[in-house]
N, C-alpha and C positions, 0 to 999 in steps of 0.2 A: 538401290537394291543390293550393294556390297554388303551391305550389312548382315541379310539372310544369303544363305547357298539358297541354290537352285533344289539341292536333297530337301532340306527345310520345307520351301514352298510345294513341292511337289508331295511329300508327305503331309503337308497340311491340308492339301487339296484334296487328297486320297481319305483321309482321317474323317474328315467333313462329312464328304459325299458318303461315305462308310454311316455316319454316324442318322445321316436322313437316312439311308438305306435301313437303318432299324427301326426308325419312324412309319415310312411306309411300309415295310415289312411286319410290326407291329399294327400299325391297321387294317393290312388286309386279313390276319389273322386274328385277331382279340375285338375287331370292330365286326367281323361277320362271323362272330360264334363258330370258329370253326375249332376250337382249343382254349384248353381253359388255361386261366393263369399261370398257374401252376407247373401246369404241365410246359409251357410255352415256358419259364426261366429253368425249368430243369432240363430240358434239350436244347434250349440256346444255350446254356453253359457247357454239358457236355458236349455238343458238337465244338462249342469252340476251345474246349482241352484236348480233344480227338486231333484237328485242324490244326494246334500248335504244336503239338509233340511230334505230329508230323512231320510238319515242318521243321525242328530242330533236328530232328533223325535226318531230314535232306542236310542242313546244314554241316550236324559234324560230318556226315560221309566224305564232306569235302575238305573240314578241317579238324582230322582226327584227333591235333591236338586241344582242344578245345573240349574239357571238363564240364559235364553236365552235371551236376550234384543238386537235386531239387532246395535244398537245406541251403545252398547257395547262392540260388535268384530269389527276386521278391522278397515278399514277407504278410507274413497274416494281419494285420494293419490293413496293407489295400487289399487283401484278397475277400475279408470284413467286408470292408466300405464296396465292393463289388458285386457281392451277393447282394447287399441290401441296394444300392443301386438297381438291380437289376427284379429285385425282388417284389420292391413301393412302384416301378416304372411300370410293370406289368400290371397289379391289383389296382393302381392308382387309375387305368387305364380304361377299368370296367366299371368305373363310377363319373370319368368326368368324358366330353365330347373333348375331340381331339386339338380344337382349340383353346379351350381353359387348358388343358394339360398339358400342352407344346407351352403356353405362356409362364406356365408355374415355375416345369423344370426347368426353364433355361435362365428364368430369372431367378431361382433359386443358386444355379450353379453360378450364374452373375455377379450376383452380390454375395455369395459365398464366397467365391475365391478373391473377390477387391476389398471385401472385410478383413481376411485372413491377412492379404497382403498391408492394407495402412496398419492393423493391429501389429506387424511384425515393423511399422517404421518409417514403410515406403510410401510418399506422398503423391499426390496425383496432381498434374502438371493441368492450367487452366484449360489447355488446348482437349487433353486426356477425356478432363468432365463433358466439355462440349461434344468433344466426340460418343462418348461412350452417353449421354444424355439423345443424339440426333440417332443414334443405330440403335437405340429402346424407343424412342419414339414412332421407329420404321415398324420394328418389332410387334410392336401392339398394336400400330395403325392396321398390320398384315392379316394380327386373330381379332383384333375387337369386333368384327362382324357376327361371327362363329362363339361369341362367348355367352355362356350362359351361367346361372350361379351354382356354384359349385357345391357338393354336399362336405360338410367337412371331413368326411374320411376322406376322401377324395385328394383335397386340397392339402392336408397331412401325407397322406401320403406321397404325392408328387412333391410335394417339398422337400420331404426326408431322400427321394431318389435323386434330386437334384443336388440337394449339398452331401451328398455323400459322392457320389460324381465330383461334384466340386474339388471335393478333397484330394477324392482319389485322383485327380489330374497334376493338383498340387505334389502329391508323393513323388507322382513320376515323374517329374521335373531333373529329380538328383537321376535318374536309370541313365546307367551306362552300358547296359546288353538289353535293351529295349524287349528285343523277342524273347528273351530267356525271363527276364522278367516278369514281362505277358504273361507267357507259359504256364509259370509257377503259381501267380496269382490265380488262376483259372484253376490251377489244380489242387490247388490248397481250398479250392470252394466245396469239393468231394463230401466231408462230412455234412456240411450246411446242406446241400441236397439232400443226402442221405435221412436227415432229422426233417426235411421239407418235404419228400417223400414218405415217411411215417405218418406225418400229420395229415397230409394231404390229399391220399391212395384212394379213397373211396369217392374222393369229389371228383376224378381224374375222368377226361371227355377231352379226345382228341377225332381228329378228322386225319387223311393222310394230307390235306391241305395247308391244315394247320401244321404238322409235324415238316412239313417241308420247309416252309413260311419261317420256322422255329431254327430249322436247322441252317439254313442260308443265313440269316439273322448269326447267328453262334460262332460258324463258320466262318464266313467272309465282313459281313458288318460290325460285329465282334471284335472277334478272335485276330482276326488281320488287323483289322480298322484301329484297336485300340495300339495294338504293338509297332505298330506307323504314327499315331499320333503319341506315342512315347518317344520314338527319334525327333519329332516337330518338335519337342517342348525343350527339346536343348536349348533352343538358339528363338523361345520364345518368350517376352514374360511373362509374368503373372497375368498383368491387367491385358496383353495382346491377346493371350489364349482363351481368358474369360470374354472378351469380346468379339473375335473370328468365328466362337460355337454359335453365336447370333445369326449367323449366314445360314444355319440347319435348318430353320424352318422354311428359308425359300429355297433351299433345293429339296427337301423335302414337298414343299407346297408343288415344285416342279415335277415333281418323281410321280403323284398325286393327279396331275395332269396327264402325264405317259400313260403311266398304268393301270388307276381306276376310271380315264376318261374324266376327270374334274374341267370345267371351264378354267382358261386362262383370260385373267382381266387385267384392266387397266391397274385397280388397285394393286395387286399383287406386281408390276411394274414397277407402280410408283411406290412402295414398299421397299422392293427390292433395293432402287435408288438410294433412297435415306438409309438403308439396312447398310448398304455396301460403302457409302460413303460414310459413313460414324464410321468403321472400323477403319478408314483408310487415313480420317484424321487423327484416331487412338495412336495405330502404327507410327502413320510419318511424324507428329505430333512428338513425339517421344524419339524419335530418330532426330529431329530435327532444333528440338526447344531443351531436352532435359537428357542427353546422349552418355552423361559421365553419370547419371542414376539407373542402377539396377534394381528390376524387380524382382 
């Protein structure tokens, strides 16, 4: 375990649960009509530009000398690749059941980010495949029940939110002010709303359910979640990060259980198992066989 800090793992664990937090969050508002697309990515984002500037304002108060210059975190690249993540994750949402679409994007974001990565050099260690081969196989053992064929909008667009996620996890890999970062890409999404709100205005149908649903989602699953799994991705690689987001759909599937009352079954057990142990041979696999390779 020297390998990772305790910050690392602890942020990666916060990041996760963050990140099913917008899954379930995401179904209880877009799977019960309470908010329409639209509207749900345009108050999840502002709420979580509201929640970060926040937050920064707490920060410098405590270290004054610490330079805020938006011009200076981020960049429009991933603040790009964020809207549209977040934009295909929504619409994609109201065409496919929640199990084709948990399966798309995460295998999108999957093999998005392990393409990116051998295409730039970096090889994948035998232990790596079997591992990352036993934690998809959990993966799809978890939704194969719940899938159904998909319309091809649908399945477009949970692709394109997936590997644009992909990427954008890839960017922040180099963030060295993780929150400031966050921050700026959220805030650099202002116009893209703005043009998403022109288009959009007359189709708009929220509920205060929905709008709350939207705004926790922005705020804390978000907004926080994404600026915590920018610190994780220091001291992660390529192929660990794309394979640890595999763990989202069973604590999502968990969350799922809590909060809509879903049965907990054996399947989703034995899921979990195989889910948890591919990533643990990815991790140690690469800590243990291929130690002087960076991904």
């Amino acid at each position: 375990m020297s390998q990772y800090s305790i910050n690392t793992i602890v942020c990666t664990i916060f990041a996760l649960v963050a990140f099913a937090g917008n899954s379930v969050l995401c179904r209880l508002a877009l799977g019960e009509d309470t908010i329409d697309a639209a509207s749900f990515t345009i108050i999840r984002l502002l709420s979580g530009i509201i929640t970060l500037l926040l937050v920064i304002f707490i920060v410098r108060k405590k270290h004054t000398s610490k330079t805020c210059l938006p011009l200076s975190y981020g960049n429009w690249y991933a603040a790009v690749l964020l809207f549209i993540y977040a934009l295909a994750f929504s619409y994609g949402y109201n065409t496919l059941d929640t199990g084709t679409g948990a399966l798309i994007l995460f295998g999108a974001v999957q093999i998005t980010m392990i393409i990116i990565s051998v295409f730039k050099g970096n090889r994948l260690h035998l232990s790596e495949w079997l591992g990352l081969g036993v934690a998809f196989s959990g993966f799809v053992y978890l939704m194969l029940p719940s899938i159904t064929t998909p319309s091809v909008m649908g399945f477009i667009l949970m692709t394109i939110s997936g590997a644009a996620w992909g990427v954008y996890t890839l960017v922040g890999r180099g963030s060295k002010h993780p929150l400031f970062d966050t921050a700026f890409n959220f805030l650099r999404t202002v116009p893209l709303l703005i043009v998403l709100i022109f288009f959009t205005f007359d189709d708009f149908s929220v509920t205060s359910n929905g709008v709350l649903f939207a705004v926790l989602s922005g705020a804390l699953a978000s907004g926080l979640g994404y600026a915590v799994w920018y610190v994780a991705l220091r001291e992660l690689t390529v192929t660990q990060a794309a394979v640890v987001q595999l763990f989202v759909p069973v604590i999502a599937t968990l969350g799922g259980v809590i909060f809509t009352r879903e049965i907990l079954t054996l399947q989703l057990i034995e899921a979990s198992g195989l889910i948890l142990g591919g990533i643990f041979m990815v991790i140690l696999g690469r800590r243990y066989f291929v130690t002087p390779l960076k991904n």
